[in-house]
C-alpha positions as CSV (number, residue, x, y, z in Angstrom):
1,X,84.2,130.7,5.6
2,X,83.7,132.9,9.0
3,X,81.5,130.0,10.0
4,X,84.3,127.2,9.4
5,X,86.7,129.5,11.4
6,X,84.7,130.0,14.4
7,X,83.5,126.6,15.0
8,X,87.0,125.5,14.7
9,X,88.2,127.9,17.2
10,X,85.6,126.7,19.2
11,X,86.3,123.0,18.9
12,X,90.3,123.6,19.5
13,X,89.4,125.9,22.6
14,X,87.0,122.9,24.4
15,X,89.7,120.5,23.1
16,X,92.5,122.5,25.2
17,X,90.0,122.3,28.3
18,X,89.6,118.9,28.2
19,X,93.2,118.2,28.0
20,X,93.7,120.3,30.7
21,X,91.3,118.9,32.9
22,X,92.7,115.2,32.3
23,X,96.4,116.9,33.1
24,X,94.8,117.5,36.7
25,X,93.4,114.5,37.1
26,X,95.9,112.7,36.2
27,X,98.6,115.0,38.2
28,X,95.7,113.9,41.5
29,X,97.5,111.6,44.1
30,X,96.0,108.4,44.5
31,X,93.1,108.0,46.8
32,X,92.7,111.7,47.5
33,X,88.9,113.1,46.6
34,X,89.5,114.8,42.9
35,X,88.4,118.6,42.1
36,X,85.5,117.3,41.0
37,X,84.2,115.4,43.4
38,X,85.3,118.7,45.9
39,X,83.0,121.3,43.9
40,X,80.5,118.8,43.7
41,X,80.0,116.4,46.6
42,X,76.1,116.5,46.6
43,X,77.0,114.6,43.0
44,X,78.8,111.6,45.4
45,X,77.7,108.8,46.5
46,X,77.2,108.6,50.3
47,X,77.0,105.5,52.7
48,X,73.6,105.2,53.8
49,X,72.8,105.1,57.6
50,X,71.3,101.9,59.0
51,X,68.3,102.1,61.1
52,X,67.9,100.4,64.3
53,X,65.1,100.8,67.2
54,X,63.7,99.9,70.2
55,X,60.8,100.3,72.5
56,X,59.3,99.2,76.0
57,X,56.8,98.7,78.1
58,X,56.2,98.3,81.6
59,X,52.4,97.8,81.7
60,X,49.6,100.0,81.0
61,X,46.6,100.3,83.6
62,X,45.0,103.5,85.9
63,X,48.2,104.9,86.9
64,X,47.5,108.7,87.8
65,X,49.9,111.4,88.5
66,X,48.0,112.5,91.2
67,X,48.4,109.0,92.8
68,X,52.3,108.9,92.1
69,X,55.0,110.2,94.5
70,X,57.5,112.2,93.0
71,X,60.3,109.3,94.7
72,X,58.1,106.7,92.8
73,X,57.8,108.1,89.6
74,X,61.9,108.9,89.5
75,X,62.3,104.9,90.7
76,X,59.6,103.3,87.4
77,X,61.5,105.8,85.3
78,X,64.8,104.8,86.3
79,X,63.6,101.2,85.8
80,X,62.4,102.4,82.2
81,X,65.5,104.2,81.8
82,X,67.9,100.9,82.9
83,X,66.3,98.5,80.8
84,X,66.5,101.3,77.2
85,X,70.0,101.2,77.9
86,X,70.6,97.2,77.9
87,X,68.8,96.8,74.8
88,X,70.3,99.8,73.1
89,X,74.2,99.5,73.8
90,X,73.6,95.8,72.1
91,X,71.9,97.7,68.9
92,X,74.1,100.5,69.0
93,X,77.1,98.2,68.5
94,X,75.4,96.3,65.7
95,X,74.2,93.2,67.8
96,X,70.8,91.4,67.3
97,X,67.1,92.8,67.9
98,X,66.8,89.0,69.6
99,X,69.7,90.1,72.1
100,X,68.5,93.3,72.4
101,X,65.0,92.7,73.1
102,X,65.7,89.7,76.0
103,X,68.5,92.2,77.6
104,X,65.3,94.8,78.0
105,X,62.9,92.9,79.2
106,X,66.0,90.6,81.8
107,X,65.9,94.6,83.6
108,X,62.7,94.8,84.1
109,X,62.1,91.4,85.3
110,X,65.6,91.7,87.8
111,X,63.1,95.3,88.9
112,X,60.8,95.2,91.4
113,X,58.3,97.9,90.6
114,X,57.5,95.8,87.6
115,X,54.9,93.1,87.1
116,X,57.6,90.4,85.8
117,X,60.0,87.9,87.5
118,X,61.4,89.6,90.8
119,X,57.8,91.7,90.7
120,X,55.2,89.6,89.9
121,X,52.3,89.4,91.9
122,X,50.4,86.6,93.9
123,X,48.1,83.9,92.6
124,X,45.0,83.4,94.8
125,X,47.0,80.3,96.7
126,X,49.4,83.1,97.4
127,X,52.6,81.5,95.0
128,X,54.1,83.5,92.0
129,X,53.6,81.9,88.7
130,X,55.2,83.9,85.5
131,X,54.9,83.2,81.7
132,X,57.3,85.1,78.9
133,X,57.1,84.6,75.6
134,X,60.1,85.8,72.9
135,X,59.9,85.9,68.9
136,X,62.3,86.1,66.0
137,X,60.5,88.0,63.0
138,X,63.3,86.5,60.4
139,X,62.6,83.1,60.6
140,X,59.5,82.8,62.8
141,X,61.1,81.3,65.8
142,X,59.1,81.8,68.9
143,X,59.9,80.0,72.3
144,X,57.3,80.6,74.9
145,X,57.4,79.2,79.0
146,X,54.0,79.8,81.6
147,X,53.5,79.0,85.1
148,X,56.8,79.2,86.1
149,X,57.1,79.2,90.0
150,X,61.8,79.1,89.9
151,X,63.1,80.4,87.3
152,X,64.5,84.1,87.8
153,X,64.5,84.9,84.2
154,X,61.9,83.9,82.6
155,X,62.4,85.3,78.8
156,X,65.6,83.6,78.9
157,X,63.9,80.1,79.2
158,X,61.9,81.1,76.2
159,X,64.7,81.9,74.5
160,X,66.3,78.7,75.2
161,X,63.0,77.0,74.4
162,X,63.2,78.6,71.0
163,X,66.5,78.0,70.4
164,X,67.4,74.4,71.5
165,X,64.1,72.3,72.8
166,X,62.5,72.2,68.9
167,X,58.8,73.4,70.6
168,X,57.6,76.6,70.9
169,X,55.7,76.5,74.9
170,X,56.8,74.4,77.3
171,X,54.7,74.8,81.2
172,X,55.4,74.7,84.6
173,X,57.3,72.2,85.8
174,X,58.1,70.3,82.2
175,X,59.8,74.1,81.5
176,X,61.8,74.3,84.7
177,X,63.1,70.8,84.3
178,X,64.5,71.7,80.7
179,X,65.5,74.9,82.4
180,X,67.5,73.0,84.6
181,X,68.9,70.7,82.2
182,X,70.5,73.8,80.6
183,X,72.1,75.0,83.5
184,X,69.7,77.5,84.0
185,X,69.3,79.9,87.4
186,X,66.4,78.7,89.6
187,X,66.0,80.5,92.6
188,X,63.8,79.6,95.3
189,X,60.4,81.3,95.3
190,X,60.8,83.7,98.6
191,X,62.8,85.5,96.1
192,X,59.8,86.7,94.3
193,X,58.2,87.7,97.6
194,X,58.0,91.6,97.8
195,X,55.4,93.4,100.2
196,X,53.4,95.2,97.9
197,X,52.4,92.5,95.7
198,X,51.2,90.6,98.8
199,X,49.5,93.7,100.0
200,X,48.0,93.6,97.1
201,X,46.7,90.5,97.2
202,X,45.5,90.5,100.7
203,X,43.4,94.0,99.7
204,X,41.6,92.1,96.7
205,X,40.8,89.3,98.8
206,X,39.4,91.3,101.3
207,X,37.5,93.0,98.6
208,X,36.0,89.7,97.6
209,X,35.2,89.0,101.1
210,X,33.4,92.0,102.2
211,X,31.4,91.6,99.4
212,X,30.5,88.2,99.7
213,X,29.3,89.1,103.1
214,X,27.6,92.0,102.3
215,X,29.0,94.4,104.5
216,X,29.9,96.8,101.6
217,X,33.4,97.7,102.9
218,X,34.9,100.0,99.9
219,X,38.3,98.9,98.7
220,X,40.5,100.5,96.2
221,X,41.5,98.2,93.7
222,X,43.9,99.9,91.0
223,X,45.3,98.0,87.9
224,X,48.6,98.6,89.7
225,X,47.3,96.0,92.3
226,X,45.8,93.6,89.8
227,X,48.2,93.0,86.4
228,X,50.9,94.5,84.7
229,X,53.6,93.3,81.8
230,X,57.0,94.1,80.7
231,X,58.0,93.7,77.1
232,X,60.2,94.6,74.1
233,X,60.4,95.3,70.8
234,X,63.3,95.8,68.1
235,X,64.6,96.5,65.0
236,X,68.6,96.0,64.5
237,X,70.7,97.2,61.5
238,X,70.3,94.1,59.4
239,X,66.6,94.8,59.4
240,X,65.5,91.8,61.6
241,X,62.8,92.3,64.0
242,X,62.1,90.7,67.1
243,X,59.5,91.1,70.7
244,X,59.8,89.7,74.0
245,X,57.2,89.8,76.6
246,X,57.2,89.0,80.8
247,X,54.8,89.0,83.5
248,X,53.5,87.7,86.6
249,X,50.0,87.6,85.5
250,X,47.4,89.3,87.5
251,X,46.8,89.2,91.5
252,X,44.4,86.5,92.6
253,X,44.5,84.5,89.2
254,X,43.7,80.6,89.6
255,X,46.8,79.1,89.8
256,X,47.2,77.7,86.3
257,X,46.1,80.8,84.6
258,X,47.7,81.5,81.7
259,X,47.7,85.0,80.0
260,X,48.3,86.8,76.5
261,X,52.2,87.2,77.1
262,X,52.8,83.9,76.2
263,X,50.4,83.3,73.2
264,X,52.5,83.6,70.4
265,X,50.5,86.1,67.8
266,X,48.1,87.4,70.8
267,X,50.4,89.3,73.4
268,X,53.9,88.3,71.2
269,X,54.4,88.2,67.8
270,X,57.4,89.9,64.9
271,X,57.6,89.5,61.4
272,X,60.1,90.7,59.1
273,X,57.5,91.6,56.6
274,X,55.8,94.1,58.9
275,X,56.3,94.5,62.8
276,X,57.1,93.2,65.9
277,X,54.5,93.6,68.7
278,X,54.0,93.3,72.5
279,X,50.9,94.0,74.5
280,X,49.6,94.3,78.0
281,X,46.4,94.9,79.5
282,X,43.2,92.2,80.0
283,X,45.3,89.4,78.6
284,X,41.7,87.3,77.6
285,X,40.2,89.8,75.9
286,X,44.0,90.1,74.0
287,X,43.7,86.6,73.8
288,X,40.5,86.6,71.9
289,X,41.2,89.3,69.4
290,X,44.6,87.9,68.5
291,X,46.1,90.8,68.8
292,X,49.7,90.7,68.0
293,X,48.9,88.4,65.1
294,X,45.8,90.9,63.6
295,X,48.1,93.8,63.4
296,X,50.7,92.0,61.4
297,X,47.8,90.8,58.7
298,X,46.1,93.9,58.7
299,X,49.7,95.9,57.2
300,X,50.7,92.7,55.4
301,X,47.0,91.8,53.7
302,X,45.2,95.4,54.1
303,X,48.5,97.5,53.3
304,X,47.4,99.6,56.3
305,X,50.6,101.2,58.7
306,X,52.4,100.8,62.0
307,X,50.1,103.5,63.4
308,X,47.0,102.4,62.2
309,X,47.0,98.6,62.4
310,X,48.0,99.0,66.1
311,X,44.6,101.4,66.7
312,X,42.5,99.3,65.5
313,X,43.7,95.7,67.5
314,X,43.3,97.8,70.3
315,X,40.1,99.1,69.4
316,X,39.1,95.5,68.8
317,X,40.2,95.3,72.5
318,X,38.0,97.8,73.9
319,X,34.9,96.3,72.0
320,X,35.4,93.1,73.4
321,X,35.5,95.1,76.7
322,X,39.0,95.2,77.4
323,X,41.5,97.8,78.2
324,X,45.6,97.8,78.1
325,X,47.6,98.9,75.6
326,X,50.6,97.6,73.2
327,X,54.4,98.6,71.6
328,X,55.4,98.2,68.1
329,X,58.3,98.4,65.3
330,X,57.9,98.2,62.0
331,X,60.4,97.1,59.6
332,X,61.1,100.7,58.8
333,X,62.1,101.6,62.4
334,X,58.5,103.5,62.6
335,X,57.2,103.0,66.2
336,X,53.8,103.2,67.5
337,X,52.7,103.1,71.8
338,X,48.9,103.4,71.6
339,X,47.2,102.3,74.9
340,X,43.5,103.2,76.6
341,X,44.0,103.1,79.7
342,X,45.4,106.1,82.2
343,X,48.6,105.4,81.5
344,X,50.8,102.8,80.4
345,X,54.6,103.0,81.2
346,X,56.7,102.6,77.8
347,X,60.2,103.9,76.4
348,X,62.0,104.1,73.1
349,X,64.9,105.4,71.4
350,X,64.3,108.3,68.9
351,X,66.4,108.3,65.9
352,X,68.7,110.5,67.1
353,X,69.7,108.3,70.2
354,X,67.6,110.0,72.9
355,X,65.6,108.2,75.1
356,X,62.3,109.1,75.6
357,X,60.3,107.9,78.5
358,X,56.7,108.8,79.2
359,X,54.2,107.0,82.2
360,X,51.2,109.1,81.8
361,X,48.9,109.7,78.7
């Protein structure tokens, strides 16, 4: 009988509770947070933030600290610095890692001290000839332009030649008549003069010379002189990824060289499913190894990440005998900047917003 009593006490006391919490929520003004959800807010559900990324690169090579002027190094970071910020404020504000990534690399190739339209350095008949390369990893788009001798921005023709010529490379002067066609800015080519790259240029010949001759003249010939890239890579909030690549090529190629930047899945390549990649270094020996390609199969096929797909292309690389060095996203916002050379100049944006910006290793 006790028994009874208690556990009917005990079912009209949790019955009184219950009543009274319904009063309260029912006494709680619409679209105010209830008690409940006040006590308790690790029990709510909370909006998720989107990831976004992006990273640079300005070439990689023998660049030495001890070599570098102070005023020098504050100019290529400040070039680094320029470029972060175009791609980012697009990202920032939700736009497209396509957008972002051309925006990037459009600084670098408008900069000087960078191998890449306004920058890039003399073939051996002394004219500048520049390739780019861009890719969209949600679809598979690429556009790709080489041997361009007018055109001030070249990753901008390769994103036109993705987006509206229905081919993926278009040359020389078959790219600067569609560029035209388009109403695209071609400039006349003293615009791509600038003394150093023809210093440059003069210095390796005059290498080649003295040792043709034999007189055994010693000249210092730094990767600075000879090649050099620009590129980007990026991951925007709707988790499409997407890389752009720019450069000159190196000093003293034959005219009508063609490097890695272009080669969609060598020195270019995204995919949604695992990165987006753009190298720079010995563009044959990137050639050969398929680089940008290589690294996507090995985390798509061998299950292997960001980090250690990227290590071993460039590993690859440096068996072939090549040196340089590469940028890459994943589709997790994960980045990687391996290189093996000196130094390599490269950027991204951490997760918290903040640039970072390194030259040497």
């Amino acid at each position: 009988m006790k028994l009874a009593v208690a556990f009917g006490a005990n079912c009209f006391f949790a019955f009184m509770l219950f009543s009274a919490a319904a009063s309260a929520l029912a006494e709680e003004p619409a679209g105010s947070l209830t008690a409940a959800a006040e006590k308790y807010p690790e029990n709510q559900p909370r909006m998720e933030t989107k990831k976004f990324g992006l990273v640079i690169h300005g070439g990689a090579g023998t660049i030495e600290r001890t070599k570098m002027t102070p005023e020098k190094e504050r100019e290529y970071r400040a070039g680094l610095e320029r470029a972060l910020t175009a791609g980012y404020e697009i990202l920032k504000r939700a736009g497209s890692s396509i957008d972002a990534t051309e925006a990037a690399v459009r600084v670098l190739e408008d900069d000087p001290h960078f191998n890449a339209g306004k920058g890039s350095v003399f073939t051996s008949a002394g004219t500048n000839e520049m390739d780019a390369a861009i890719m969209d990893g949600k679809t598979l788009a690429a556009g790709a332009v080489a041997s361009l001798k007018h055109v001030k921005n070249p990753i901008s023709l390769a994103r036109l030649v993705m987006e509206k010529s229905g081919h993926v490379m278009i040359d020389g002067e078959g790219a600067e008549a569609f560029a035209k066609e388009n109403g695209m800015e071609l400039v006349d080519p003293k615009y791509f003069f600038t003394q150093e790259r023809w210093d440059a240029l003069q210095k390796i010949k005059s290498a080649e010379k003295s040792r043709t001759s034999g007189a055994g003249k010693a000249f210092l010939i730094t990767d600075q002189d000879r090649h050099g890239t620009v590129g980007a890579v990026a991951l925007d909030e709707n988790g499409n990824l997407a890389a752009a690549t720019s450069t000159g090529g190196t000093t003293n190629k034959r005219p009508g060289r063609v490097g890695d930047s272009p080669i969609i899945g060598a020195g270019t390549y995204a995919n949604n499913a695992t990165c987006a990649v753009s190298a720079t270094g010995d563009g044959e020996y990137f050639i050969r190894a398929s680089v940008g390609h290589d690294m996507s199969a090995l985390m798509e096929y061998w299950g292997l990440s960001l980090k250690e797909a990227a290590q071993t292309v460039l590993d690859k690389v440096a068996k072939l005998g090549g040196t340089g060095g590469l940028i890459a996203i994943d589709h997790q916002g994960n980045v990687t900047l391996p290189f093996n050379t000196a130094g390599m100049y490269r950027g991204y944006v951490d997760p918290n917003g903040k640039f970072v910006l390194e030259i040497y290793k």
